[in-house]
C-alpha positions as CSV (number, residue, x, y, z in Angstrom):
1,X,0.0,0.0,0.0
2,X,1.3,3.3,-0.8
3,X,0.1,6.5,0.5
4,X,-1.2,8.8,-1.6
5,X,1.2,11.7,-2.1
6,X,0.2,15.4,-1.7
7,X,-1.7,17.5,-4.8
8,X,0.2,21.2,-5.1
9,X,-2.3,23.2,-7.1
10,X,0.2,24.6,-9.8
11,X,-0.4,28.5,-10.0
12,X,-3.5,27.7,-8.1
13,X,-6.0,25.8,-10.6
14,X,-4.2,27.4,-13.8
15,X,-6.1,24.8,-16.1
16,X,-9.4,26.7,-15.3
17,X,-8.1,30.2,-14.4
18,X,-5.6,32.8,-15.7
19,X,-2.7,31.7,-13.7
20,X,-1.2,33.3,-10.2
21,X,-4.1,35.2,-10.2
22,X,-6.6,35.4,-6.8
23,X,-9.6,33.8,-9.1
24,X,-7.3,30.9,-9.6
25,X,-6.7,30.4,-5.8
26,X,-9.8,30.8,-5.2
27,X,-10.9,28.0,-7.7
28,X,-8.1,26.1,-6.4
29,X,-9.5,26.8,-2.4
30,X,-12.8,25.7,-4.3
31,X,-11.7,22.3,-5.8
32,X,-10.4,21.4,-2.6
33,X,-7.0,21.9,-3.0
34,X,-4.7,22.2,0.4
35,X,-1.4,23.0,-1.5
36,X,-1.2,26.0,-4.1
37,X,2.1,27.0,-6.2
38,X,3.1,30.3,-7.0
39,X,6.1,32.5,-8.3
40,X,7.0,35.4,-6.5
41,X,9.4,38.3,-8.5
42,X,10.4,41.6,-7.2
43,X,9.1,45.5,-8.4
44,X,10.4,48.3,-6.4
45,X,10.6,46.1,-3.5
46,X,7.5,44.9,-3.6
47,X,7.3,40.9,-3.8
48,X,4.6,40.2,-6.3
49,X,3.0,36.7,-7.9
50,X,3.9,36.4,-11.6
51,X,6.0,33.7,-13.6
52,X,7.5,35.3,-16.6
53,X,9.9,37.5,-16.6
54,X,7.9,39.5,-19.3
55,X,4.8,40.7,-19.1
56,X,3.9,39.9,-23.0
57,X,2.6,36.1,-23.0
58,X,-0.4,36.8,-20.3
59,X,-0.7,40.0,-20.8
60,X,-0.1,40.9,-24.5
61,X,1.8,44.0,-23.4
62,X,6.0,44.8,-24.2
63,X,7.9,45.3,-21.0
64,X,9.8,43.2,-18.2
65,X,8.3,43.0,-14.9
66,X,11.1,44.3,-13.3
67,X,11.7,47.5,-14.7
68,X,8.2,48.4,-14.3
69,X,7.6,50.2,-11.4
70,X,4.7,48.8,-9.0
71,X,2.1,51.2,-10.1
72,X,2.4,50.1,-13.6
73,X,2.2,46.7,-12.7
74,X,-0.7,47.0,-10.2
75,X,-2.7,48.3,-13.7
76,X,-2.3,45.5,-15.8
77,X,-4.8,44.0,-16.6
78,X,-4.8,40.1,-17.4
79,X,-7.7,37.8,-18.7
80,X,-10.9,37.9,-17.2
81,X,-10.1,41.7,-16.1
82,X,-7.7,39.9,-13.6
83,X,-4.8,42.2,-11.7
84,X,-1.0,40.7,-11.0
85,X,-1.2,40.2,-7.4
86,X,0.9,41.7,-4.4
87,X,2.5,38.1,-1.8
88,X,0.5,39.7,1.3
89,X,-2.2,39.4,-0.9
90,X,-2.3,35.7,-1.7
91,X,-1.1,34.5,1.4
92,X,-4.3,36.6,2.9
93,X,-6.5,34.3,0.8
94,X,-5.1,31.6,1.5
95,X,-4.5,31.9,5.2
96,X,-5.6,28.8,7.1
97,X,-7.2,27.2,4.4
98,X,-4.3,26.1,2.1
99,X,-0.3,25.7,2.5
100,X,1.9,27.3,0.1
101,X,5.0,26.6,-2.7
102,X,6.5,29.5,-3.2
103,X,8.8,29.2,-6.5
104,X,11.6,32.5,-6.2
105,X,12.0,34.2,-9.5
106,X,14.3,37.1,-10.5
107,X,16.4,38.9,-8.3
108,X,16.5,40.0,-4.8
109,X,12.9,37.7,-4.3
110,X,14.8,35.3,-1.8
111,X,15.4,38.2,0.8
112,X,12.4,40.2,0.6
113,X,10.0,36.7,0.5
114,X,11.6,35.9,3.4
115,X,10.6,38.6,5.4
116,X,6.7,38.7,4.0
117,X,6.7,34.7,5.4
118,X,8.6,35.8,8.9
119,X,5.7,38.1,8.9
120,X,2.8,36.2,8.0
121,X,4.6,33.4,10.6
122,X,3.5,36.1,13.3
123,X,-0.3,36.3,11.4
124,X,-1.5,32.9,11.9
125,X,0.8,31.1,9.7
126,X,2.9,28.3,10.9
127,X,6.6,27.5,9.1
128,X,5.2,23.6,8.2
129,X,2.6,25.3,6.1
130,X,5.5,26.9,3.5
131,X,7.5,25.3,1.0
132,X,10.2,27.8,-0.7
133,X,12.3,26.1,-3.8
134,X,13.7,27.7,-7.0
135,X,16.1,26.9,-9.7
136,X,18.3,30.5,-8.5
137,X,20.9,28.7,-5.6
138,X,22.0,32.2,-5.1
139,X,18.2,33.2,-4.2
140,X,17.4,29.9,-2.2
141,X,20.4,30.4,-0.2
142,X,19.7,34.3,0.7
143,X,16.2,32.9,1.4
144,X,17.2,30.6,3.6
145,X,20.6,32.9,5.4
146,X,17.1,35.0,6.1
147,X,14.6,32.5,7.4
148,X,16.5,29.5,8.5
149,X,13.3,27.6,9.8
150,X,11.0,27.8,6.9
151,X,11.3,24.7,4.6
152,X,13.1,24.6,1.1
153,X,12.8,22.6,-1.7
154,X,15.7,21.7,-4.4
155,X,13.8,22.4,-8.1
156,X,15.5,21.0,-11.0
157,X,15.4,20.2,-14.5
158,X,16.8,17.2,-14.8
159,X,19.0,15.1,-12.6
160,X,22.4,15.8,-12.2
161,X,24.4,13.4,-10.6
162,X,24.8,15.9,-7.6
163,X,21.0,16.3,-7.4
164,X,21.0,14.6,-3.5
165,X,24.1,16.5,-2.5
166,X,22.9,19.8,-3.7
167,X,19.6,19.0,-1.9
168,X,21.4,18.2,1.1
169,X,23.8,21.0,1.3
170,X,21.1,23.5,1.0
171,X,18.6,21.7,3.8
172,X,16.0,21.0,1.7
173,X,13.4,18.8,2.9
174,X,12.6,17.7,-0.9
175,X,13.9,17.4,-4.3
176,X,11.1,18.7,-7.1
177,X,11.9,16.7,-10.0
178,X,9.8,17.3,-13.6
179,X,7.8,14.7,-14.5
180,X,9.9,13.3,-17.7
181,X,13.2,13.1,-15.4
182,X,11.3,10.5,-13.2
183,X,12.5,6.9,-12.5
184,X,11.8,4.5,-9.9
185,X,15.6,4.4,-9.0
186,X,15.8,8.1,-8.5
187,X,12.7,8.0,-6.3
188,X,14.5,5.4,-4.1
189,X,17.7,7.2,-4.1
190,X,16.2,10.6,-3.0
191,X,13.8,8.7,-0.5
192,X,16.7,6.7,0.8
193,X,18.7,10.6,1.8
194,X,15.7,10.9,3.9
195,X,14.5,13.7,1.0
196,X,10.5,14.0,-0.1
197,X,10.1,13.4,-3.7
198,X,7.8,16.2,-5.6
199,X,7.3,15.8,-9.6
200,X,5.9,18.9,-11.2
201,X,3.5,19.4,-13.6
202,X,1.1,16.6,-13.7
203,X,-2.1,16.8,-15.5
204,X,-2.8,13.2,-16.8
205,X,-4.7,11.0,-14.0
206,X,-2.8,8.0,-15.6
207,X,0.3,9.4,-15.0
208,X,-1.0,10.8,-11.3
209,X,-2.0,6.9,-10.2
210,X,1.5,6.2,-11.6
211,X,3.4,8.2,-9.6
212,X,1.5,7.1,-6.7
213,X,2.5,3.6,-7.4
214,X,6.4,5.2,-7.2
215,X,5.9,6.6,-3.7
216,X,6.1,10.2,-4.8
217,X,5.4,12.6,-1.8
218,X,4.0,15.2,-3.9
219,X,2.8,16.2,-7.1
220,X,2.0,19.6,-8.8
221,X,-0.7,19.7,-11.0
222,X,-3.2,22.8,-13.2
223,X,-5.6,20.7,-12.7
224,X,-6.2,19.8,-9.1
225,X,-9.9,18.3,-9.4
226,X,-8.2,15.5,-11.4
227,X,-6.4,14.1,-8.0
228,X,-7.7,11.2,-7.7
229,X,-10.2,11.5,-4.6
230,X,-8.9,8.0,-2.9
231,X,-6.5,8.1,0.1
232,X,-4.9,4.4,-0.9
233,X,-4.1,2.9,-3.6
């Protein structure tokens, strides 16, 4: 019997809803999700939820999101009249009803992320509910120099042969792997260093009931009503 891992709603329920936007947390909150995913990048010290470093793929406009200043950014408008919103604004939807992945983007997001979760740690928050990983080392490590007792995950694309020591020398708790650099030998290994193992981004039930099978701890997902709704398996 394996148990079944945990479902992280990827940009909240991004399949249904423009992405790292409140209406897709709130579907996410809706469809039952107790994980979401976001990004969080830097304006004018501001930490903010958005994924690209441009702002033209969801919002059809030139620019790059850090050289706008924060009241530009606060005006954009993405679909379904949707605004790009502020950390403290997310985490206040989310508080005590969902745990968070936080993914750091761009620079100077470890430090400042870091001191919006020590603060929300003293507005009902508790460290366990926060998961804090990005490809940056640089950023993870300023992240974690700034809040040593939040959790951190190690996100890569592939698998380098160092993926476990690199894990380990940071503290992570978990290595998030994507889904096509998955085997059941590198599930065992990572478990083995005492690491969680989360897969990112599933949105095919067969492959969900799969990973399952594998022991996975975690798996992100657009699509969070497709987790399948048994404990077991």
């Amino acid at each position: 019997m394996t148990s079944r891992p945990i479902y992280i709603a990827h940009r909240g329920a991004s399949g249904h809803e423009p992405e790292n936007t409140l209406l897709s947390f709130a579907r996410a909150l809706e469809l039952g999700a107790s994980w979401v995913e976001f990004d969080v990048r830097v304006v004018e010290g501001e930490p903010i939820v958005f994924h690209d470093r441009s702002l033209q793929r969801m919002a059809q406009i030139p620019g790059i999101v850090e050289r706008q200043t924060l009241a530009n950014i606060r005006s954009v408008k993405l679909p379904k009249d949707q605004s790009i919103p502020l950390l403290s604004e997310v985490l206040h939807l989310i508080r005590g009803k969902a745990c968070a992945q936080v993914e750091l983007k761009g620079r100077n997001s470890g430090v400042v992320t870091a001191l919006t979760l020590l603060q929300a740690l003293q507005n009902g928050w508790d460290e366990s509910h926060f998961i804090v990983s990005s490809f940056d080392h640089a950023e993870i490590l300023a992240f974690r120099a700034t809040a040593p007792t939040i959790p951190i995950g190690l996100l890569t694309y592939g698998y380098p042969v160092s993926c476990v020591e690199n894990a380990q020398k940071l503290g992570a708790i978990s290595v998030h792997l994507h889904l096509d650099a998955v085997t059941e030998e590198r599930i065992k290994q990572i478990h083995a260093a005492g690491l969680k193992v989360f897969v990112y981004t599933v949105n095919d039930p067969s492959d969900m009931r799969e990973l399952t099978a594998l022991g996975v701890d975690g798996i992100f997902t657009d699509f969070p009503d497709r987790a399948p709704c048994v404990a077991k398996i």
